[in-house]
C-alpha positions in Angstrom: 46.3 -7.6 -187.0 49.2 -4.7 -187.2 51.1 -4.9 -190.5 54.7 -6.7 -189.3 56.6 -4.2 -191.7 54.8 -1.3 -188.7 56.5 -3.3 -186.2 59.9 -4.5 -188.1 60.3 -0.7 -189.0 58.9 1.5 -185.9 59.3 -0.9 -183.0 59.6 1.6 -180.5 56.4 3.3 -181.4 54.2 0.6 -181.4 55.7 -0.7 -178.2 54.7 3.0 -176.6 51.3 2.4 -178.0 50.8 -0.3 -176.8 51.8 0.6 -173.2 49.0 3.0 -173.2 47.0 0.2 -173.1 48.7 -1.5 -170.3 49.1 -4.5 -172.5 51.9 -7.0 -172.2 54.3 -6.7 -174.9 55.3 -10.3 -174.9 53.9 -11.2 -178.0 55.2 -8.1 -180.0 58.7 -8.8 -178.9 58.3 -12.5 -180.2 56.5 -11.3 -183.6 59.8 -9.1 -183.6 62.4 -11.9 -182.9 60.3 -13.9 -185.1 60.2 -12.2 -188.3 63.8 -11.5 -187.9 64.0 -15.2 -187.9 61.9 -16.3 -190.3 63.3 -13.7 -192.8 67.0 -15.2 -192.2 65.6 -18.2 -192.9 64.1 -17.5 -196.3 67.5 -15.9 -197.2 69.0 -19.2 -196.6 66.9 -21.0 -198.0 66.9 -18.8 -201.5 70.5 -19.0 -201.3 70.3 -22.9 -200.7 67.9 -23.4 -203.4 70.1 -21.3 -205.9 72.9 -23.4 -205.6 71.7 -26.4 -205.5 70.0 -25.6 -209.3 74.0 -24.3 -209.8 74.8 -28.1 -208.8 72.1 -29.7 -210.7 73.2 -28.1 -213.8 77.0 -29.2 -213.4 76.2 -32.8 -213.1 74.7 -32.3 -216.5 77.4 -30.8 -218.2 79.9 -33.2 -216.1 77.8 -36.1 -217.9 78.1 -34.8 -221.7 81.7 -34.6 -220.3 81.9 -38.3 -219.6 82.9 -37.6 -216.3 82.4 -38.5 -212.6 79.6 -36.9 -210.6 78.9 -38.9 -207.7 80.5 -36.3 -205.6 78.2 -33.4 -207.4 75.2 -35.8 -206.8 75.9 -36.1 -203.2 76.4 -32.9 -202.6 73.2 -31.8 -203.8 71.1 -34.3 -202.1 72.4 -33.2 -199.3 71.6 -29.5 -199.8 68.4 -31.2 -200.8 68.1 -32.0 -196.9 69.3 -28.8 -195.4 66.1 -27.1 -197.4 63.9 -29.6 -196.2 65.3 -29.1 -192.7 64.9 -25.4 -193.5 61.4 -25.7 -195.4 60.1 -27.4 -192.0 61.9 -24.6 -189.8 60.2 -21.8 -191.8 56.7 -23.4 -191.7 56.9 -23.3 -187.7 58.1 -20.1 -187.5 55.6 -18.8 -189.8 52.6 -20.6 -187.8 54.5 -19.0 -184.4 54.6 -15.8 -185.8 50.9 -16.0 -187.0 50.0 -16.7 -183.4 51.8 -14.0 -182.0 50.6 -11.5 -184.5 47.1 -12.7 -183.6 47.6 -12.3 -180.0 48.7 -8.6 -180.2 45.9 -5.2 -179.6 45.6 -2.7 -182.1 47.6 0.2 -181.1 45.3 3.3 -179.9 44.9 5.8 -182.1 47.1 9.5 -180.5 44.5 11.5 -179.7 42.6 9.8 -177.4 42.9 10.2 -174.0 45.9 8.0 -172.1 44.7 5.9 -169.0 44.3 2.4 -168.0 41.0 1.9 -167.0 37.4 3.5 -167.5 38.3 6.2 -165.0 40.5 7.8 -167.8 37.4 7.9 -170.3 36.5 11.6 -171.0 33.0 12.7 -171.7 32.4 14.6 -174.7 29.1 15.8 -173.8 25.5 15.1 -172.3 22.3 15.6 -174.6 18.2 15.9 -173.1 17.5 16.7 -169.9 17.4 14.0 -167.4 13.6 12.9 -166.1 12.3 14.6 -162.7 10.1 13.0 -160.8 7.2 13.5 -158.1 7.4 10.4 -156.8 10.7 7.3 -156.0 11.0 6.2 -160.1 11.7 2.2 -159.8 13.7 -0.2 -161.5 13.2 -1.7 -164.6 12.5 -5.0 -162.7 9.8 -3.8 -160.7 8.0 -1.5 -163.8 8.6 -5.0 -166.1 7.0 -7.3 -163.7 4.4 -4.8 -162.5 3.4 -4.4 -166.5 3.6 -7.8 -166.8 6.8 -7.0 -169.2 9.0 -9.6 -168.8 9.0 -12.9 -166.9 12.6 -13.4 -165.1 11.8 -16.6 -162.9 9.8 -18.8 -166.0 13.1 -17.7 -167.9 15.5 -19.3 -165.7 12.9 -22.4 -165.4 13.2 -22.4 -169.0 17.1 -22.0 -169.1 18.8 -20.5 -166.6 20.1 -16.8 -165.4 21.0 -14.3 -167.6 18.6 -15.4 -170.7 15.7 -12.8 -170.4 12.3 -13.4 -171.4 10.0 -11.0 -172.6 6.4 -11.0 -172.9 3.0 -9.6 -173.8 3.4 -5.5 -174.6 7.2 -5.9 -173.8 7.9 -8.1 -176.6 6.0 -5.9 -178.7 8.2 -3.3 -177.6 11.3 -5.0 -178.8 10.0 -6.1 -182.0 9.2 -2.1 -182.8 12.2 -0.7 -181.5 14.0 -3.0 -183.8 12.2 -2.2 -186.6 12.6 1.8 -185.8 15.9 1.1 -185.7 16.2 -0.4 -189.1 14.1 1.5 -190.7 15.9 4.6 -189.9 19.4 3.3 -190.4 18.4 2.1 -194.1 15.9 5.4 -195.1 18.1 7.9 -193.6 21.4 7.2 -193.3 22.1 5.0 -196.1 22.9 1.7 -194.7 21.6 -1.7 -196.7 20.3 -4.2 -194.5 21.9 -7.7 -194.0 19.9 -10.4 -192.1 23.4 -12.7 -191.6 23.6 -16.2 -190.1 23.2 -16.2 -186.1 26.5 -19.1 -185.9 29.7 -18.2 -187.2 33.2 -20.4 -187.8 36.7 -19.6 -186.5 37.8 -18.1 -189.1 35.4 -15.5 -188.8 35.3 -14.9 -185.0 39.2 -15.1 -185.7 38.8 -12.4 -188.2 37.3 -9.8 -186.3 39.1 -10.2 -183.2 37.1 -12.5 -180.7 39.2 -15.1 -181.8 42.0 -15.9 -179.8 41.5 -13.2 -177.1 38.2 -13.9 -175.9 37.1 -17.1 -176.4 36.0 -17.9 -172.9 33.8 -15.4 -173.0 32.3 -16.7 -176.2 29.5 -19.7 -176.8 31.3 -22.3 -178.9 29.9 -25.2 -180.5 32.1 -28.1 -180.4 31.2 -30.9 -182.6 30.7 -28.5 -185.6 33.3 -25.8 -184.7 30.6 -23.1 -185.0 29.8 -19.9 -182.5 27.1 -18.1 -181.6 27.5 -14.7 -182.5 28.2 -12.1 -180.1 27.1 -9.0 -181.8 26.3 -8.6 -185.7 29.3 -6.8 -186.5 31.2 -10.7 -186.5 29.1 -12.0 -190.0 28.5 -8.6 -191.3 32.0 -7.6 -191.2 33.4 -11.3 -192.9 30.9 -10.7 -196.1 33.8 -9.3 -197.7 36.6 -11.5 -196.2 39.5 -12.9 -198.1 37.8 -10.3 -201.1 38.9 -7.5 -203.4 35.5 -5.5 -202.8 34.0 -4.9 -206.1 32.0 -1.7 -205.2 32.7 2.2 -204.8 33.8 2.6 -201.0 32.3 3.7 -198.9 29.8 0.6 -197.7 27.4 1.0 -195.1 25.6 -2.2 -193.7 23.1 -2.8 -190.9 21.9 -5.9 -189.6 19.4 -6.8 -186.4 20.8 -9.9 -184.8 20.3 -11.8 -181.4 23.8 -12.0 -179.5 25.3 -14.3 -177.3 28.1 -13.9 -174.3 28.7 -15.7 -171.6 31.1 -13.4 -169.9 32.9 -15.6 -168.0 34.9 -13.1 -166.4 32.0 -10.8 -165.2 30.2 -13.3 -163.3 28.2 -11.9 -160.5 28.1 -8.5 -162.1 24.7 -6.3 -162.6 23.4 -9.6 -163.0 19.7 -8.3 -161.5 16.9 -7.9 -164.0 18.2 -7.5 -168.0 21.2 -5.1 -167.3 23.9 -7.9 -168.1 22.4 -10.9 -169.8 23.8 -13.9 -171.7 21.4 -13.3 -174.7 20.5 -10.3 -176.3 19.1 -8.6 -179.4 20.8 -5.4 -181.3 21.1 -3.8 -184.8 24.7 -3.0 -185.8 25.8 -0.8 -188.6 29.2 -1.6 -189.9 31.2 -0.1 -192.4 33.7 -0.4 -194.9 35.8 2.7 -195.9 39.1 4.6 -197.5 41.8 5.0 -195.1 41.9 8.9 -195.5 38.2 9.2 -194.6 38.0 6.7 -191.3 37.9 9.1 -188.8 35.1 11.3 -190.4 33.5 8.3 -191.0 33.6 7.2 -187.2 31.9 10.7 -186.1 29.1 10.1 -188.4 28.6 6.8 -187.2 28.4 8.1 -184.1 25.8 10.4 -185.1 23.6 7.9 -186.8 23.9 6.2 -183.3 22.7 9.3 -181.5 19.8 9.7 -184.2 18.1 6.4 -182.5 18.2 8.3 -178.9 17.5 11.8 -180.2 14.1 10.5 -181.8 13.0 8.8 -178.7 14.0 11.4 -176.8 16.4 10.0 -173.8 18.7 11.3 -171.8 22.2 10.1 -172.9 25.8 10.9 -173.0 28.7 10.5 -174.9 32.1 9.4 -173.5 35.5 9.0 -175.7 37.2 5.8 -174.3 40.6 6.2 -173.0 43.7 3.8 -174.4 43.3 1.4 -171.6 39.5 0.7 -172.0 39.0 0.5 -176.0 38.5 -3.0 -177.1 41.4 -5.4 -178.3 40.8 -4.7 -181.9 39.5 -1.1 -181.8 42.1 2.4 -182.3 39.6 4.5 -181.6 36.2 4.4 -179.7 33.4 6.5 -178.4 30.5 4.8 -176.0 27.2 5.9 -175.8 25.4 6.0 -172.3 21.5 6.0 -171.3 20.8 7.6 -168.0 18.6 4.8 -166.2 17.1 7.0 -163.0 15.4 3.8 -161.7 19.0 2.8 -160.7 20.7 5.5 -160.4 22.9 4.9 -162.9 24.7 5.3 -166.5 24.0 2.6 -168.9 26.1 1.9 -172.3 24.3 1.5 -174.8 26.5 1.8 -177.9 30.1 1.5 -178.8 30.9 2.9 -181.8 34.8 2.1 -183.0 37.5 2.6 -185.4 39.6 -0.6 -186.0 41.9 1.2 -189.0 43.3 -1.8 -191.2 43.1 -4.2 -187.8 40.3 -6.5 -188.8 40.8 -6.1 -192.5 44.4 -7.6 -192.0 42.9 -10.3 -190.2 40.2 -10.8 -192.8 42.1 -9.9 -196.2 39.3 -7.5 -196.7 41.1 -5.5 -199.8 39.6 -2.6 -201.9 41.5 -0.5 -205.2 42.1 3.1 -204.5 41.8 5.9 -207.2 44.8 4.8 -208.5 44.2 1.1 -209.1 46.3 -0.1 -206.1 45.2 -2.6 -203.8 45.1 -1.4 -200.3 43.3 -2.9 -196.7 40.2 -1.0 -196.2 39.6 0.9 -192.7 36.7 -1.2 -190.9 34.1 0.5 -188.3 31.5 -0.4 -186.5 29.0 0.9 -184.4 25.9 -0.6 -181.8 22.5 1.1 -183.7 21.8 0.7 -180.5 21.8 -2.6 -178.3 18.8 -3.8 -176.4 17.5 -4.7 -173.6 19.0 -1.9 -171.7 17.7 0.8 -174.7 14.1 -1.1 -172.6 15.8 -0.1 -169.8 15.8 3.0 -170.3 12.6 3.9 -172.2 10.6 2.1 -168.9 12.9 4.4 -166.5 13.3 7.3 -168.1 9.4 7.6 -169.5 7.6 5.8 -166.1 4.5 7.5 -164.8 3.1 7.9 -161.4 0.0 5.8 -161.7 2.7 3.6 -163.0 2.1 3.5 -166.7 4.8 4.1 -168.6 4.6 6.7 -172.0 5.8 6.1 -174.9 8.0 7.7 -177.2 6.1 9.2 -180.1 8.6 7.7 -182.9 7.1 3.9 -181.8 4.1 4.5 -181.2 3.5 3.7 -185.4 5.4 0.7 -184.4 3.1 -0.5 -181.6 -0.3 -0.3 -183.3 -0.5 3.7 -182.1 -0.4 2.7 -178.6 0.8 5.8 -176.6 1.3 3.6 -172.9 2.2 0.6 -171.2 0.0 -0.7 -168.8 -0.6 -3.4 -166.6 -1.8 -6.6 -168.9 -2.5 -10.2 -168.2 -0.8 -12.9 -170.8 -3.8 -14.0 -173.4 
């Protein structure tokens, strides 16, 4: 959520932020007319309030006086009205004004690059070499089922598209890449590891920014007004909602997590195999820092990202995301991309973002600088990486020709010192 005293005081500004993004300005103009509004309305309601106590007290020193005060008393019982009248005005402007604050993007951060769409992304750079091969590399669908992987059809038996299900030496796989991932977020870059609730309320989706803007996209729960999660960044981020955080800043948390989207409004894309799937698993990092030091922060979270890649040895790149692609809550954001040969293709991986004071607004997420004032802390957060396409990639990238697939040396501790994949029937 923007601070309204940004938008009272430097309309203009945010209003050409915003544009970058090609967003609708709608709502700020309301949240503008609004608070306008709603701050008239307090003024005469003070002013209201203050005379009607000026009235009370005459009717008391009319009555020592032995004298008439049914006009007084009349007169303030009908001020009395007007602030009810008023009272009730204020409240719905207030709950309008909430609604529209809710409803408006972050505004990008300057630097990045200006563009409405991911053809404006730039990329910062591309690190390994890309695999060569003596032979046609094939898809993750064909290596999967080949290795006996993963088991598409008995999934959608089981439930229906888009929920994968993995099997035998693939589930192994996933089990040790998560735990590779954790491990080195916790050891070596300082993160303490959260295992947070899977459902979520409102408040919380609402907190970090699902909530209004995406919830078709999200799995709700009806009867008990809970979600599934979509990523761990959601409960990781609210462990310090409506708080003054009681620790030295900066906070580092990491959490693994299975995630849940439904995407409504991707239907029908890169739907074959695992590349866009309903359910998935990931490890997040998240963290919770000073103002000043946000956008350090963000690079090094970015690098603690790249450390997960680096020591598997993939192919990946790095892309800053332009103003018209970042995320509704997000000022600043870099993705990460695997290069899967098998489909010719560039898969993200990890997003890694800034959201300033965004989410903390929304979350009353507070924190006392050096010189005891309470301020919003900058939030961030950062995939540590997402699977299954990090599977993707690790069955493209490192396939064989007798159609084995080798493994990178950091899991092999992970998968009982196995060094290959290779074709296994279910036990």
């Amino acid at each position: 959520m923007l601070d309204i005293k940004r938008i009272r005081e430097n309309f203009a500004e945010v209003a050409a932020g915003l544009a970058r993004r090609g967003a609708e300005l709608t709502y700020l103009e309301q949240a503008r007319d609004l608070d306008a509004q709603r701050r008239t309305l307090v003024t005469e309601t003070d002013a209201l309030k203050k005379e009607r106590n000026t009235r009370s007290k005459e009717i008391g020193v009319l009555k020592k006086a032995g004298q008439d005060t049914t006009e007084v008393q009349a007169d303030v019982r009908v001020m009395g009205d007007q602030i009810t009248a008023k009272d009730s005005e204020l409240r719905e402007v207030e709950e309008a004004l909430r609604t529209a604050m809710l409803n408006i993007p972050n505004v990008p951060c300057a630097t990045i690059p200006t563009g409405l769409d991911a053809s404006g992304n730039r990329e910062v750079c591309q690190v390994g070499v890309p695999p060569h091969f003596d032979f046609k590399p094939l898809d993750h669908i064909e290596i999967g089922e080949r290795l006996g992987l993963l088991d598409l059809a008995r999934a959608v038996k089981i439930t229906g598209s888009g929920f994968p299900l993995m099997l035998g030496q693939g589930a192994q796989l996933q089990r040790a890449l998560i735990q590779y991932m954790l491990d080195m977020h916790t050891t070596q870059h300082g993160y303490t590891e959260l295992l947070p609730p899977f459902v979520v309320n409102t408040d919380s989706m609402r907190g970090t920014g699902q909530l209004p803007k995406m919830a078709e996209d999200m799995y709700h729960c009806e009867v008990d007004d809970f979600w599934l999660i979509p990523t761990a960044e959601v409960p990781v981020t609210n462990y310090f909602r409506n708080e003054i955080m009681d620790r030295p800043l900066p906070v580092y948390l990491t959490a693994y997590t299975p995630c849940f989207r439904r995407e409504a409004g991707s239907a029908g894309k890169d739907t074959r195999g695992i590349l866009r799937v309903h359910q998935f698993d990931k490890v997040e990092m998240v963290k919770f820092v000073e103002p000043r030091n946000s956008y350090a922060e963000l690079e090094l979270l970015v690098k603690d990202a790249e450390d997960v890649l680096k020591g598997l040895g993939l192919h990946y790149r790095i892309l800053e995301l332009c103003s018209g692609d970042i995320s509704f809550a997000a000022a600043k954001c870099y993705d990460i991309e695997l290069w899967a040969p098998g489909h010719n293709c560039w898969l993200e991986v990890s997003s890694c973002s800034n959201f300033e004071d965004f989410q903390a607004r929304r979350l009353n997420c507070r924190y006392k600088d050096a010189e005891g004032k309470i301020q919003f802390v900058h939030t961030l957060n950062g995939s540590g990486v997402a699977l299954p396409r990090l599977v993707i990639a690790i069955l493209e990238q490192f396939q064989q020709a007798d159609g084995s697939v080798l493994l990178p040396e950091a899991i092999r501790p992970y998968m009982q010192g196995r060094e290959k994949l290779v074709a296994a029937m279910l036990r």
